[in-house]
C-alpha positions in Angstrom: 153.4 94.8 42.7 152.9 91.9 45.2 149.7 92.3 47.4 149.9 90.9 51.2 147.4 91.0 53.1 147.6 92.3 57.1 148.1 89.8 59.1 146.4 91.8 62.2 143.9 94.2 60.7 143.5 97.3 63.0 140.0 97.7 62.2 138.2 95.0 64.3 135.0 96.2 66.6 134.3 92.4 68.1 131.4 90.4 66.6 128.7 89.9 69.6 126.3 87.5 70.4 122.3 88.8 71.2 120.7 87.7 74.4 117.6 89.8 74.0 115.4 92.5 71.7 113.2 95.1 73.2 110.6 97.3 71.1 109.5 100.5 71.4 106.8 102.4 69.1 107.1 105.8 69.7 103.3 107.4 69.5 102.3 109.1 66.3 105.9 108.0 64.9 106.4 105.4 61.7 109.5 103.9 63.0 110.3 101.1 65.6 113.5 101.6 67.9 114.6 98.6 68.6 116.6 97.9 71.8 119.8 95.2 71.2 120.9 93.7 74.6 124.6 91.6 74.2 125.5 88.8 76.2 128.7 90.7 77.5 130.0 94.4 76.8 129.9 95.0 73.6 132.7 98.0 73.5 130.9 100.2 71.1 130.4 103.5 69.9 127.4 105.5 68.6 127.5 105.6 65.0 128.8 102.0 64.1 126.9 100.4 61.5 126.0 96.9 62.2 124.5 93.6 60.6 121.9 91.7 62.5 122.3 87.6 62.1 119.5 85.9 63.3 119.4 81.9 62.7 115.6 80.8 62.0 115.5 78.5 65.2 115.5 82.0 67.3 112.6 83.7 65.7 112.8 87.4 65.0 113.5 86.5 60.8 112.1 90.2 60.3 115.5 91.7 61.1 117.8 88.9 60.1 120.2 90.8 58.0 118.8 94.2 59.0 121.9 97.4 59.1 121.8 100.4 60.8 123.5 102.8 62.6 123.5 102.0 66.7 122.9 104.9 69.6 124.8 103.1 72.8 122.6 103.2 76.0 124.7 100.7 78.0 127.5 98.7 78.5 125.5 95.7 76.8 122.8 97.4 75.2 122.1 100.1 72.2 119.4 100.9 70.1 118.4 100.8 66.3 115.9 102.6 64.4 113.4 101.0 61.9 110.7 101.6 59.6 107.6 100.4 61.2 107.5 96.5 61.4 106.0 94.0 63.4 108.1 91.2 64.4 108.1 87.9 65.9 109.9 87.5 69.3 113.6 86.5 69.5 113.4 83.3 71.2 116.4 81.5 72.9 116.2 77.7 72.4 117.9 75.3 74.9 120.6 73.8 72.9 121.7 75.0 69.6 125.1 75.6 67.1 124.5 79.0 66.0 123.8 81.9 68.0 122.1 85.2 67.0 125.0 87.9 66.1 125.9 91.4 65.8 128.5 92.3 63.3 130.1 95.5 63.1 130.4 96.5 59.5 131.4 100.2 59.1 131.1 103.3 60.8 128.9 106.5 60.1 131.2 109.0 62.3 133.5 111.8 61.1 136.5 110.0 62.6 136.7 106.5 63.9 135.9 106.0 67.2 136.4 102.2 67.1 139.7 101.7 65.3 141.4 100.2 67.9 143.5 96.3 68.0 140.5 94.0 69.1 141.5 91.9 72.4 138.4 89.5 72.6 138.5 88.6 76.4 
């Protein structure tokens, strides 16, 4: 049996690029909620699992590679949940190849909410 593989594969949420991190340590808590802010509408749901990649020239290293599950607050902005960490600031140099990078990975929902043709604009 001959395996093709899909030419357009249904399943895309678009891979964004980070402008900014916020933190926030709620009192008496162990965790850190960490605020994601995109560079353009990001199109997601809550409940997508995604990948932070954060080159070493931006800082931040703490969550480079990090997963989680996302709680949307905005258009261009959603929110992650940690164990407690300190990390250094995500820093935006003034000329660079590589950009820091969310990438959608899966989807902790019981149906998905995101399985839609992706149409980059």
């Amino acid at each position: 049996m001959a395996v093709f593989p899909i030419a357009n594969p249904i399943y895309q949420p678009a891979i964004r690029q980070i402008a900014a991190f916020t933190a926030v340590y709620p009192p008496g808590l162990d965790f850190l909620l960490l605020g994601v802010t995109t560079t353009q509408d990001h199109l997601y749901n809550d409940g997508l699992v995604v990948r932070l990649s954060i080159p070493l020239e931006f800082g931040a290293q703490q969550f480079d590679g990090a997963k989680g599950n996302i709680a949307v607050s905005s258009p261009t902005q959603f929110i992650m949940a940690f164990k407690s960490i300190q990390f250094d600031p995500l820093v935006i140099p003034g000329t660079t190849l590589q950009a820091p990078l969310v990438i959608p990975i899966a989807e902790d929902v019981q149906f998905l909410n995101s399985a839609v043709h992706n149409i980059l604009p």
